[in-house]
mmCIF file of the N, C-alpha and C atoms, coordinates in Angstrom:
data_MODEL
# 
_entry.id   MODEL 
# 
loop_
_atom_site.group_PDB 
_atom_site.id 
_atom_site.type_symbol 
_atom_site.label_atom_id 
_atom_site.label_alt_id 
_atom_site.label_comp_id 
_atom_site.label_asym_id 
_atom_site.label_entity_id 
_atom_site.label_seq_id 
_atom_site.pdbx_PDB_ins_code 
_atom_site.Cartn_x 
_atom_site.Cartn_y 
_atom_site.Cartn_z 
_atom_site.occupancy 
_atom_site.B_iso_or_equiv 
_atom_site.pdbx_formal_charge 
_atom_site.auth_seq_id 
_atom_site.auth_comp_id 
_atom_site.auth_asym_id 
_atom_site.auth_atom_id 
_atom_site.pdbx_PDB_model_num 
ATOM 1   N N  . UNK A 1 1  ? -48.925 74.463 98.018  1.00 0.00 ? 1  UNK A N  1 
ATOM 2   C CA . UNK A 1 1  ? -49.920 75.507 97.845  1.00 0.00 ? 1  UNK A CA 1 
ATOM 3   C C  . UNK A 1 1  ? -50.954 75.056 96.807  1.00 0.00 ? 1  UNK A C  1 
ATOM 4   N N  . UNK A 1 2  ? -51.950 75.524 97.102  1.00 0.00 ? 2  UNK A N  1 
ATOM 5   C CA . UNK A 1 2  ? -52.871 75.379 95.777  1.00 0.00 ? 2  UNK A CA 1 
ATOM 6   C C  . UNK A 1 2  ? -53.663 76.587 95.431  1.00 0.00 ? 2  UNK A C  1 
ATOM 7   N N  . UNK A 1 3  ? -54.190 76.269 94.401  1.00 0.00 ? 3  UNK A N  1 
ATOM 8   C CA . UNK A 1 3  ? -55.093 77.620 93.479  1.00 0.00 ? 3  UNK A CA 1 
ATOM 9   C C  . UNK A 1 3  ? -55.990 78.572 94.146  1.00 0.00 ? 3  UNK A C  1 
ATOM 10  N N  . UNK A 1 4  ? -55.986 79.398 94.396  1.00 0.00 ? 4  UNK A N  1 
ATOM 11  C CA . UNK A 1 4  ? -57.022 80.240 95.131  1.00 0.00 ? 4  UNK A CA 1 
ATOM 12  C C  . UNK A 1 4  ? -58.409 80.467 94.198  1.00 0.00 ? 4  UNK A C  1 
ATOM 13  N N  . UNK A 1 5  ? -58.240 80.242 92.608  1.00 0.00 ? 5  UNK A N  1 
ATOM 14  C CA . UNK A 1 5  ? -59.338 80.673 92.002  1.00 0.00 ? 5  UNK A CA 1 
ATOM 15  C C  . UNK A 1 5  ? -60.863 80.148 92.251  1.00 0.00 ? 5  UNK A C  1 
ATOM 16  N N  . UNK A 1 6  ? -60.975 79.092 92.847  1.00 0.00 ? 6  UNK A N  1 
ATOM 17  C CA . UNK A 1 6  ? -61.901 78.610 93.062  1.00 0.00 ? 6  UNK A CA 1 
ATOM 18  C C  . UNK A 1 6  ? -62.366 78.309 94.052  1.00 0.00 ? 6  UNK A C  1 
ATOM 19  N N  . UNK A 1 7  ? -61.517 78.651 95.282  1.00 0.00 ? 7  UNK A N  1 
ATOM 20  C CA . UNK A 1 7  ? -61.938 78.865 96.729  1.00 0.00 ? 7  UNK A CA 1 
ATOM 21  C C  . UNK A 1 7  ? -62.763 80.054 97.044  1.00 0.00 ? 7  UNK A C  1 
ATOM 22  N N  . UNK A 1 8  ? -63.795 79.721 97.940  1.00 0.00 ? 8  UNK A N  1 
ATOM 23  C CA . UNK A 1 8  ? -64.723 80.252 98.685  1.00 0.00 ? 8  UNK A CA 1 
ATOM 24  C C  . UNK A 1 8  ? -64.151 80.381 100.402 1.00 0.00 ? 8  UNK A C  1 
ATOM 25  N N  . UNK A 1 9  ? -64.567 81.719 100.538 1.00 0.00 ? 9  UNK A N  1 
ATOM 26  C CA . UNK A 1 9  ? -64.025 81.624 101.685 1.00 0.00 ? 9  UNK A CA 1 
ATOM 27  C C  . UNK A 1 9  ? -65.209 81.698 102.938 1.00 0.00 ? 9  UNK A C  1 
ATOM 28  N N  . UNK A 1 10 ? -65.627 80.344 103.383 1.00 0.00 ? 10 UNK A N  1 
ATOM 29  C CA . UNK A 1 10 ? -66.348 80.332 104.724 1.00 0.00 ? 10 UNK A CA 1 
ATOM 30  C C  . UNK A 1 10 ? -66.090 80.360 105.914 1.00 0.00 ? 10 UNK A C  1 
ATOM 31  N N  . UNK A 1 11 ? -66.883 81.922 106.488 1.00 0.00 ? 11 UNK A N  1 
ATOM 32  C CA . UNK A 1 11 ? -66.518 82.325 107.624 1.00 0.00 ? 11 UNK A CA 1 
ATOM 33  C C  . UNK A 1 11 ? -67.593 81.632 108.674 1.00 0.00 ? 11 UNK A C  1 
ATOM 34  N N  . UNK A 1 12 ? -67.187 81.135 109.639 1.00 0.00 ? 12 UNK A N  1 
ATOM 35  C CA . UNK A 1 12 ? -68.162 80.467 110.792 1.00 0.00 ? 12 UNK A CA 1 
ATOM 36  C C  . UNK A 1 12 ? -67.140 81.138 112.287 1.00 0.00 ? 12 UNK A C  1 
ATOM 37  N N  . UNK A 1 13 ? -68.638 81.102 113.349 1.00 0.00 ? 13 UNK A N  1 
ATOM 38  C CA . UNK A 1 13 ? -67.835 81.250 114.564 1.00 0.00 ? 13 UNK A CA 1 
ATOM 39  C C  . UNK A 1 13 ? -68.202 79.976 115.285 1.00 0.00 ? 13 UNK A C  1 
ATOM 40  N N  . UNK A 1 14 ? -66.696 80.579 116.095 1.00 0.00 ? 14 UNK A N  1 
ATOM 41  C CA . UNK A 1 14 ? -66.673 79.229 117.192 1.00 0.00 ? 14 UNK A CA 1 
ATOM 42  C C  . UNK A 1 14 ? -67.847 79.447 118.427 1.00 0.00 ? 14 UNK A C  1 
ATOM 43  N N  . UNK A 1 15 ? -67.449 78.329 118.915 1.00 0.00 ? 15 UNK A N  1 
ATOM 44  C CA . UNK A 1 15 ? -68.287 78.218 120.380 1.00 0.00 ? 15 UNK A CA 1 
ATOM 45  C C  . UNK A 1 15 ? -68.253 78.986 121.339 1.00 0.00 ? 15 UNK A C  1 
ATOM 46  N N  . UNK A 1 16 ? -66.586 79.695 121.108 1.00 0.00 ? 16 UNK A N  1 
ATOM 47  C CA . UNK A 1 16 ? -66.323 80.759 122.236 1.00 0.00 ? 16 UNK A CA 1 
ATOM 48  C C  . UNK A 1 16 ? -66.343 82.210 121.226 1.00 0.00 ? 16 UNK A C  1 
ATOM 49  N N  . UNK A 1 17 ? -67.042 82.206 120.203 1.00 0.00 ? 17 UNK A N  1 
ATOM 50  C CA . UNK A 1 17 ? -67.701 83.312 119.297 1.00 0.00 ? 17 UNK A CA 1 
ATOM 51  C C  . UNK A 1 17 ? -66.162 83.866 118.589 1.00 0.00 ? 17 UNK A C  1 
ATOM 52  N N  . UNK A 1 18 ? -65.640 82.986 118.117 1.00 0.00 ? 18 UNK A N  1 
ATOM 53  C CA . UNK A 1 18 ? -64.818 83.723 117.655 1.00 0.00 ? 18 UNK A CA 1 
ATOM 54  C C  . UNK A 1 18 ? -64.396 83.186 115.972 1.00 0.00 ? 18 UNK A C  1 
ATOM 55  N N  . UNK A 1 19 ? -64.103 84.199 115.045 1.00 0.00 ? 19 UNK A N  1 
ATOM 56  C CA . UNK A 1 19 ? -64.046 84.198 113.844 1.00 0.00 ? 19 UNK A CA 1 
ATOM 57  C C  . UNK A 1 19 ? -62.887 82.796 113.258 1.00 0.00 ? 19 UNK A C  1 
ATOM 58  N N  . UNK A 1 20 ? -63.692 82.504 112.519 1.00 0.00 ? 20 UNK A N  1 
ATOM 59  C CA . UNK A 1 20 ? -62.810 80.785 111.678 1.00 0.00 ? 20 UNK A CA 1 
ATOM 60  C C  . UNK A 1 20 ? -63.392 80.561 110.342 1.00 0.00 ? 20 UNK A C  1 
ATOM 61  N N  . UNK A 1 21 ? -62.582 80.256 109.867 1.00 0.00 ? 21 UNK A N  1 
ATOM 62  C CA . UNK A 1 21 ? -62.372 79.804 108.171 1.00 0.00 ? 21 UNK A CA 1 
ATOM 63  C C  . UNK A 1 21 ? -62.643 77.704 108.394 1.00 0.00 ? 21 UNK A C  1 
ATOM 64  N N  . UNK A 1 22 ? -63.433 78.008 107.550 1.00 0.00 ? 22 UNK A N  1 
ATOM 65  C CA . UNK A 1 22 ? -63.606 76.720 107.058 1.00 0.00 ? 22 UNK A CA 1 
ATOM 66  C C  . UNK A 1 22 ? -63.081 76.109 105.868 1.00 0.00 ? 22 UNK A C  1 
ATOM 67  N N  . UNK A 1 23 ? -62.474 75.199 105.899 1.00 0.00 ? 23 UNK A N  1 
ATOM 68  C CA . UNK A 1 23 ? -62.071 74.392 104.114 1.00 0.00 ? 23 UNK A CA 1 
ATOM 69  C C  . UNK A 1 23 ? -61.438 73.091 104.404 1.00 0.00 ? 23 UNK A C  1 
ATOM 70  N N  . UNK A 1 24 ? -62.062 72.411 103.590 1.00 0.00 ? 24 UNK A N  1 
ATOM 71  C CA . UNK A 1 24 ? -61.832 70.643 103.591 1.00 0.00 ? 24 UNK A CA 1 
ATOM 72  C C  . UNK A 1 24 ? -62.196 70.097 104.531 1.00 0.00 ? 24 UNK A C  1 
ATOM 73  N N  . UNK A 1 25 ? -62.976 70.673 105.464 1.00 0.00 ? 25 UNK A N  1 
ATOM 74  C CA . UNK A 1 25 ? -63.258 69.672 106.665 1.00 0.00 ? 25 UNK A CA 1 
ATOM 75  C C  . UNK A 1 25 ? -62.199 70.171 108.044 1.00 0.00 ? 25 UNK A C  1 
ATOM 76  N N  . UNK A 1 26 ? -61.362 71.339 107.629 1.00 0.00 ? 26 UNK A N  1 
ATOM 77  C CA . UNK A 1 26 ? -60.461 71.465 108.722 1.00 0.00 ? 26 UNK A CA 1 
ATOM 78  C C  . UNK A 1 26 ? -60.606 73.498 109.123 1.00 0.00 ? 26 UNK A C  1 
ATOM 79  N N  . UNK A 1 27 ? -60.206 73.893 110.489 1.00 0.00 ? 27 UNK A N  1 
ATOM 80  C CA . UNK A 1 27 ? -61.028 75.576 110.653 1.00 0.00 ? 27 UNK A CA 1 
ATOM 81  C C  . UNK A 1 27 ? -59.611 75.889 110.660 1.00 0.00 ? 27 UNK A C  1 
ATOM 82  N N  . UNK A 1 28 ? -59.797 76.747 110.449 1.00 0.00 ? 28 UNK A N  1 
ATOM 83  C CA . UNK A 1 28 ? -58.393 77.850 110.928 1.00 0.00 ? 28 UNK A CA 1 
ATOM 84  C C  . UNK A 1 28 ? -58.709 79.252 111.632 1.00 0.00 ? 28 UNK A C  1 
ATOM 85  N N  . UNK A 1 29 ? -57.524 80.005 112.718 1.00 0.00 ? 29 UNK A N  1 
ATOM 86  C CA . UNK A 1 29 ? -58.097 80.777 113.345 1.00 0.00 ? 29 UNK A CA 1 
ATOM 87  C C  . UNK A 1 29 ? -57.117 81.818 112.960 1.00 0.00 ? 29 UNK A C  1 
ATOM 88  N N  . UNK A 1 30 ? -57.738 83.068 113.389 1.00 0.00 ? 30 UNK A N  1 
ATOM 89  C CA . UNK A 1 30 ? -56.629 83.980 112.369 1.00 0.00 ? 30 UNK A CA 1 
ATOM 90  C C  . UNK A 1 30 ? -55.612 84.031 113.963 1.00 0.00 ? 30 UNK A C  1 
ATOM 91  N N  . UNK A 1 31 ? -54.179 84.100 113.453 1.00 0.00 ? 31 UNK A N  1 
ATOM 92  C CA . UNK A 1 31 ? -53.186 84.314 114.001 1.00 0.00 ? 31 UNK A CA 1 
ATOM 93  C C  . UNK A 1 31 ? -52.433 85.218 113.852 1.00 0.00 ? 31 UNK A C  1 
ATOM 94  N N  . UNK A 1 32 ? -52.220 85.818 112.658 1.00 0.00 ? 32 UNK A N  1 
ATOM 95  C CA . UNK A 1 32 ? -51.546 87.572 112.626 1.00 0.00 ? 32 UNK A CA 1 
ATOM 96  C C  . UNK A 1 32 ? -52.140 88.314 111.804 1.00 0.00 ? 32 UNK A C  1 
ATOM 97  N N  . UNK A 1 33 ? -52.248 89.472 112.190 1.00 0.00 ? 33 UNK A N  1 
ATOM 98  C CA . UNK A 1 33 ? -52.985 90.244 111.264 1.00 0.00 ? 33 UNK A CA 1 
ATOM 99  C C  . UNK A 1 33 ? -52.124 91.617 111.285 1.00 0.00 ? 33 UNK A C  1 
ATOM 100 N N  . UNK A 1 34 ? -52.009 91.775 109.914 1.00 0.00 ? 34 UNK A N  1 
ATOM 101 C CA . UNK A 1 34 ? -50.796 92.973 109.637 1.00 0.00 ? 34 UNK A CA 1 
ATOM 102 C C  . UNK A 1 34 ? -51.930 94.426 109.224 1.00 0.00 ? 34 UNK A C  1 
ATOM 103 N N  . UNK A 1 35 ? -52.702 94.128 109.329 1.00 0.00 ? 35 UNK A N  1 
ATOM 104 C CA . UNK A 1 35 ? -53.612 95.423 108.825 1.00 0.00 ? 35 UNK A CA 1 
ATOM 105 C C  . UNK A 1 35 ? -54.266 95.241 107.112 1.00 0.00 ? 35 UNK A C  1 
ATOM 106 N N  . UNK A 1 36 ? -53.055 94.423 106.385 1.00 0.00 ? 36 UNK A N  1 
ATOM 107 C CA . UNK A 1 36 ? -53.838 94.018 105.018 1.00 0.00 ? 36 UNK A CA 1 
ATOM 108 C C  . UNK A 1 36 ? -54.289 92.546 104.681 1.00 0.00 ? 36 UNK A C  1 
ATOM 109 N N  . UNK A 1 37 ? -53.194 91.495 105.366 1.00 0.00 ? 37 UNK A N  1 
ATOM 110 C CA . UNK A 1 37 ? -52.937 90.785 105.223 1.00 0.00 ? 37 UNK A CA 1 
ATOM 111 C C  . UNK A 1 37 ? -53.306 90.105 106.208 1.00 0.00 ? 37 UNK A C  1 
ATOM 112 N N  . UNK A 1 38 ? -54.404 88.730 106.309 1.00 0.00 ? 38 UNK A N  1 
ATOM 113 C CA . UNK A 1 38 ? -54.165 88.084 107.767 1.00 0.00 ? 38 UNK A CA 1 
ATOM 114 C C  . UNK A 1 38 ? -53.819 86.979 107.524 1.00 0.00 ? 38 UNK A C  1 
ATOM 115 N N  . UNK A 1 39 ? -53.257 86.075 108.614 1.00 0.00 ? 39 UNK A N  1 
ATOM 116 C CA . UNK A 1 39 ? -52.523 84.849 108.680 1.00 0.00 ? 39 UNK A CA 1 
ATOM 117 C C  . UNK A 1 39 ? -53.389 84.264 108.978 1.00 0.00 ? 39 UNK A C  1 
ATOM 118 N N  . UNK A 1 40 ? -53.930 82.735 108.548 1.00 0.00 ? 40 UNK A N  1 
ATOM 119 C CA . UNK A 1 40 ? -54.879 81.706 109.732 1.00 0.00 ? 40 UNK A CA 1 
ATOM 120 C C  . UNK A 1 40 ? -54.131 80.608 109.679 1.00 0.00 ? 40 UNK A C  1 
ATOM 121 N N  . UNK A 1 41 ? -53.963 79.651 110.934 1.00 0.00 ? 41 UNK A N  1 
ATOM 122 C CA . UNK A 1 41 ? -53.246 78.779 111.634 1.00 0.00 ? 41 UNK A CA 1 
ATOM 123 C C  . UNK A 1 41 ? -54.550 77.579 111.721 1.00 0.00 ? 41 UNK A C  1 
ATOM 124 N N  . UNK A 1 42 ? -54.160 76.487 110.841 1.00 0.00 ? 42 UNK A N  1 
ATOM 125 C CA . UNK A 1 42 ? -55.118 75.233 111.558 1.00 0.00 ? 42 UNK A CA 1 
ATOM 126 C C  . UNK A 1 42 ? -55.590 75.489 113.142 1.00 0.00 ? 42 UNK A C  1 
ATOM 127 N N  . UNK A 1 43 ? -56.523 74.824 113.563 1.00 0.00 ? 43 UNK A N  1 
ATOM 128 C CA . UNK A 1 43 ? -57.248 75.342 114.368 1.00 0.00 ? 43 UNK A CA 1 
ATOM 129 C C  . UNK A 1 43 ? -56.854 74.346 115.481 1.00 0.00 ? 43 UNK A C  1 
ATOM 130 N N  . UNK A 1 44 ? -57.181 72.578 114.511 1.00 0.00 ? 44 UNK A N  1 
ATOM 131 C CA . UNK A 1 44 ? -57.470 71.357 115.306 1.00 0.00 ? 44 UNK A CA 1 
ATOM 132 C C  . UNK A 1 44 ? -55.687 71.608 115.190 1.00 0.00 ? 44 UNK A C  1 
ATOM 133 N N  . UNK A 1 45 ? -54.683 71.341 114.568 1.00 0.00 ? 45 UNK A N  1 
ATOM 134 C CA . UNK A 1 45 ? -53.819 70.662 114.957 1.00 0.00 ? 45 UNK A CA 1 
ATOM 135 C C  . UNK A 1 45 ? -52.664 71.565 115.091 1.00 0.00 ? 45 UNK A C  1 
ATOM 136 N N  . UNK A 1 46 ? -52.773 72.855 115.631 1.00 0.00 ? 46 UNK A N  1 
ATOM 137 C CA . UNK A 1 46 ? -51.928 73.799 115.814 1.00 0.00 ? 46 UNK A CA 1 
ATOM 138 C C  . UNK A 1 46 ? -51.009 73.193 116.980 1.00 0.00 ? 46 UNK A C  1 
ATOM 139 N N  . UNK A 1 47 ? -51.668 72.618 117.783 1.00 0.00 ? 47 UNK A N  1 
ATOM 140 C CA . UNK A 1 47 ? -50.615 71.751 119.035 1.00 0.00 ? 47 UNK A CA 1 
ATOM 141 C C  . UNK A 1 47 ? -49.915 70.953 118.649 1.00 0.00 ? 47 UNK A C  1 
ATOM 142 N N  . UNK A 1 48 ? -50.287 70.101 117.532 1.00 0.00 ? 48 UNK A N  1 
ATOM 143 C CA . UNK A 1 48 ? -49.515 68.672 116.923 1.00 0.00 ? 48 UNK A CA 1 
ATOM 144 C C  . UNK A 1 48 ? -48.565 69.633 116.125 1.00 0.00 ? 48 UNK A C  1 
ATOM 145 N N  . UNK A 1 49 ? -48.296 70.478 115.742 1.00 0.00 ? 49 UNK A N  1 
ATOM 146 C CA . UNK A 1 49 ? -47.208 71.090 114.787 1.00 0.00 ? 49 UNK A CA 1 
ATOM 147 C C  . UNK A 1 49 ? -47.646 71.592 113.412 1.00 0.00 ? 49 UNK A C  1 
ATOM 148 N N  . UNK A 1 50 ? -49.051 71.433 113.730 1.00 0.00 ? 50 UNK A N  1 
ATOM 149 C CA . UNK A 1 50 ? -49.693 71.433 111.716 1.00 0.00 ? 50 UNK A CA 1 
ATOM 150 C C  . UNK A 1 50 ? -49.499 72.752 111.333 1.00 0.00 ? 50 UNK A C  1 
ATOM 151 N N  . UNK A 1 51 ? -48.502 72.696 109.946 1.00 0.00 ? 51 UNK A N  1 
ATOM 152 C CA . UNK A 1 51 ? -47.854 73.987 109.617 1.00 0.00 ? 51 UNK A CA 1 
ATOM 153 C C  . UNK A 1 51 ? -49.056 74.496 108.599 1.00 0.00 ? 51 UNK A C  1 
ATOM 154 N N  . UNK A 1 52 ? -50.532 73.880 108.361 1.00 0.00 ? 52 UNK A N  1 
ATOM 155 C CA . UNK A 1 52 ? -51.291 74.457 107.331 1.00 0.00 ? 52 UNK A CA 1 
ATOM 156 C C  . UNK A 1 52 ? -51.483 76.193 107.599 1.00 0.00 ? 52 UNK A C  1 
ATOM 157 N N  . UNK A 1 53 ? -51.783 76.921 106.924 1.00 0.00 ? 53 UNK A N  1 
ATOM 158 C CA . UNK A 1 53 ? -51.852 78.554 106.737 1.00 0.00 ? 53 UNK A CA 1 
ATOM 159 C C  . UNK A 1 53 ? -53.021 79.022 105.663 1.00 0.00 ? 53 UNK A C  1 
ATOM 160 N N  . UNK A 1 54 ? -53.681 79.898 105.933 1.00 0.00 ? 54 UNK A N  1 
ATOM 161 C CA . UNK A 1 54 ? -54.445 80.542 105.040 1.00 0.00 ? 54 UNK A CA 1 
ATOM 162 C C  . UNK A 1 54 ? -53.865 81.389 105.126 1.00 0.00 ? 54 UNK A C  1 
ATOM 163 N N  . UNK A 1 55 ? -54.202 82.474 103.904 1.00 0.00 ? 55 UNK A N  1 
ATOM 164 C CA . UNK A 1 55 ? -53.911 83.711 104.195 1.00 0.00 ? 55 UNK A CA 1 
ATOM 165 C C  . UNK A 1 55 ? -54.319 84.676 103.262 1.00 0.00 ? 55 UNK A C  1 
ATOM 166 N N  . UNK A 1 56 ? -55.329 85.962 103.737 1.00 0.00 ? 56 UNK A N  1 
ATOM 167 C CA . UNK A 1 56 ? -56.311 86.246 103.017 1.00 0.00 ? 56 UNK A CA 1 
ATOM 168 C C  . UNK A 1 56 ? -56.379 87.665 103.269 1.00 0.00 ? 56 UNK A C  1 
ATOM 169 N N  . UNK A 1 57 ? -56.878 88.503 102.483 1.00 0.00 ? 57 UNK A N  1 
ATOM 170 C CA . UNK A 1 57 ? -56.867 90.534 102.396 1.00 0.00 ? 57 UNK A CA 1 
ATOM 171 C C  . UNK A 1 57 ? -58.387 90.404 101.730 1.00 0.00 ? 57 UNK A C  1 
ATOM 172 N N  . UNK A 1 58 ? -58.628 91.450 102.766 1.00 0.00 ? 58 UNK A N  1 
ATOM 173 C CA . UNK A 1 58 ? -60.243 91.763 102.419 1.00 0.00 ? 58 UNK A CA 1 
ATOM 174 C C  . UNK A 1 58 ? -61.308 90.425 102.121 1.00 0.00 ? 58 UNK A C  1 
ATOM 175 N N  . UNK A 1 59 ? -61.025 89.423 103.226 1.00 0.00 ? 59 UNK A N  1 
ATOM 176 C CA . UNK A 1 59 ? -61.975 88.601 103.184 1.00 0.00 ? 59 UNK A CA 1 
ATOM 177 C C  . UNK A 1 59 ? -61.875 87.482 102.229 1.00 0.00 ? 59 UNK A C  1 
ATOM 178 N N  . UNK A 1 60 ? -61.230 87.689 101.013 1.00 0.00 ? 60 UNK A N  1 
ATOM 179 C CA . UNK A 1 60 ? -60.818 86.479 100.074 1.00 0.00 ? 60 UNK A CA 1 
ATOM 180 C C  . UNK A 1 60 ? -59.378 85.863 100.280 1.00 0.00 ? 60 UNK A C  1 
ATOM 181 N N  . UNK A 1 61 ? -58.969 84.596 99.904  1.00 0.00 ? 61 UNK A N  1 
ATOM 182 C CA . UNK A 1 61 ? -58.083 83.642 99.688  1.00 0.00 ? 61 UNK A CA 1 
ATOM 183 C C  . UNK A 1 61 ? -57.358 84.228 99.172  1.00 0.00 ? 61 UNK A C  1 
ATOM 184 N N  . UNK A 1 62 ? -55.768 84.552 99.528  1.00 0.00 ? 62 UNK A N  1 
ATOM 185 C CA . UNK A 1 62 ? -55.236 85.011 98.450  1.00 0.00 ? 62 UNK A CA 1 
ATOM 186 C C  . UNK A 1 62 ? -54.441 83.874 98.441  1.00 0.00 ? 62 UNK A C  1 
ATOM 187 N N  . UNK A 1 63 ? -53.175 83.084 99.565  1.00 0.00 ? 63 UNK A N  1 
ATOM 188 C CA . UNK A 1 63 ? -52.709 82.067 99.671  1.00 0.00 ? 63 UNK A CA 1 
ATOM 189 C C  . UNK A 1 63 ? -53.302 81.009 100.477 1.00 0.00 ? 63 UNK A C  1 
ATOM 190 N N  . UNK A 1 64 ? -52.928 79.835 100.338 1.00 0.00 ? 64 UNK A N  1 
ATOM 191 C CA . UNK A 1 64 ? -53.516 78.497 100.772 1.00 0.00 ? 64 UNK A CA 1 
ATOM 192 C C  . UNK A 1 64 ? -52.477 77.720 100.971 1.00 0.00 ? 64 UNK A C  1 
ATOM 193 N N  . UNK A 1 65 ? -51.526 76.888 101.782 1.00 0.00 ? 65 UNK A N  1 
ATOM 194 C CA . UNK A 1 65 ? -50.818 75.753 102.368 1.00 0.00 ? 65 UNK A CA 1 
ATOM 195 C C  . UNK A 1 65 ? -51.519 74.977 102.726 1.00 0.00 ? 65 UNK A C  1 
ATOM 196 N N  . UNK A 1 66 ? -52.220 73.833 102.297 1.00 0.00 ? 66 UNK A N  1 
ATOM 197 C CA . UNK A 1 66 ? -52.967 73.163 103.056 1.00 0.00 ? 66 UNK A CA 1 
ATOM 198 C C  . UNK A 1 66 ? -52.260 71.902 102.996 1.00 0.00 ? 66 UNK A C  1 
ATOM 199 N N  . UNK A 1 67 ? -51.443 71.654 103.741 1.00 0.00 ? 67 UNK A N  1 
ATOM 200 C CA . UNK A 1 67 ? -50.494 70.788 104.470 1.00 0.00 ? 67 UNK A CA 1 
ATOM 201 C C  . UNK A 1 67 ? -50.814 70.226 105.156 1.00 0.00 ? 67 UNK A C  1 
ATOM 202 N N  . UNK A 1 68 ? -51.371 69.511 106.242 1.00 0.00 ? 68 UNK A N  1 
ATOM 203 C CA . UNK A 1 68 ? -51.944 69.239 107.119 1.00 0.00 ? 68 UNK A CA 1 
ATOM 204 C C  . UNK A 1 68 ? -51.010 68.123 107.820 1.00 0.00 ? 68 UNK A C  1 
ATOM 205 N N  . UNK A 1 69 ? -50.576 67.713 108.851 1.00 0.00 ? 69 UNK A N  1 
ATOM 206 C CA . UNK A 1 69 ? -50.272 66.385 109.415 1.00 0.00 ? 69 UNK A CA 1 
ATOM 207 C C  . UNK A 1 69 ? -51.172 65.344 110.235 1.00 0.00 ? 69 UNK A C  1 
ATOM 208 N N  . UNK A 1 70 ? -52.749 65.680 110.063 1.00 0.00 ? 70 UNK A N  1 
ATOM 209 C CA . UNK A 1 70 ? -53.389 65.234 110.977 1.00 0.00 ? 70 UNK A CA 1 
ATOM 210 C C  . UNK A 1 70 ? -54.600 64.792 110.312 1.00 0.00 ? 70 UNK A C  1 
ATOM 211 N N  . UNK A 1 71 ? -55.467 64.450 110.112 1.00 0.00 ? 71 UNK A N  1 
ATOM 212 C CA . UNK A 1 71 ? -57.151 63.992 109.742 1.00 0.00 ? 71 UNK A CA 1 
ATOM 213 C C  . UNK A 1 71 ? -58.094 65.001 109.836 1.00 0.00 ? 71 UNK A C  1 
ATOM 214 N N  . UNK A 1 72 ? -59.127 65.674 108.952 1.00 0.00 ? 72 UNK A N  1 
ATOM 215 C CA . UNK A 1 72 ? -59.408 66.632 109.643 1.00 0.00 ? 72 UNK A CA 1 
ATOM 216 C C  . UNK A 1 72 ? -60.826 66.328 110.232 1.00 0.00 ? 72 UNK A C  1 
ATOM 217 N N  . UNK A 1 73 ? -61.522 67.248 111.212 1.00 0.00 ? 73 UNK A N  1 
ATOM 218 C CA . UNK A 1 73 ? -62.375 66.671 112.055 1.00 0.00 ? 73 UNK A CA 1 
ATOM 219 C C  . UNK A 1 73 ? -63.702 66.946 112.116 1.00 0.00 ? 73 UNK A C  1 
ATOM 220 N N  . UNK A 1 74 ? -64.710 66.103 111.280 1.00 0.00 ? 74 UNK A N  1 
ATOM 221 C CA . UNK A 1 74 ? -65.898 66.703 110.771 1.00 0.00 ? 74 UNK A CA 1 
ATOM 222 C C  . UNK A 1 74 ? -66.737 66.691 111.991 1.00 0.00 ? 74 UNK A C  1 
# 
């Protein structure tokens, strides 16, 4: 995990218009959303097994896993 204090959280849409987090060069897409809390799932390497996670309430970072098993894809 790392520090949330200094993360920015950039929202971009995809091609098929749909909401993604940007950071380090790698997107994430939200995958559960509990009503306070949402989950985001690497975007590029969710097929390869990449266990990275955001996870954020009201639009800011609250946790960060940025784990990655893959390169990310500028």
């Amino acid at each position: 995990m790392i520090t949330t204090a200094n993360l920015q959280t950039i929202f971009v849409t995809s091609q098929k218009g749909k909401r993604l987090i940007k950071l380090d060069g790698y997107t994430f897409y939200s995958s559960v959303n509990t009503g306070f809390k949402i989950r985001w799932r690497c975007s590029t390497g969710c097929h390869q097994g990449c266990r990275a996670a955001i996870y954020t309430a009201d639009d800011e970072i609250i946790s960060v896993k940025n784990d990655h098993n893959h390169p990310p894809s500028y």
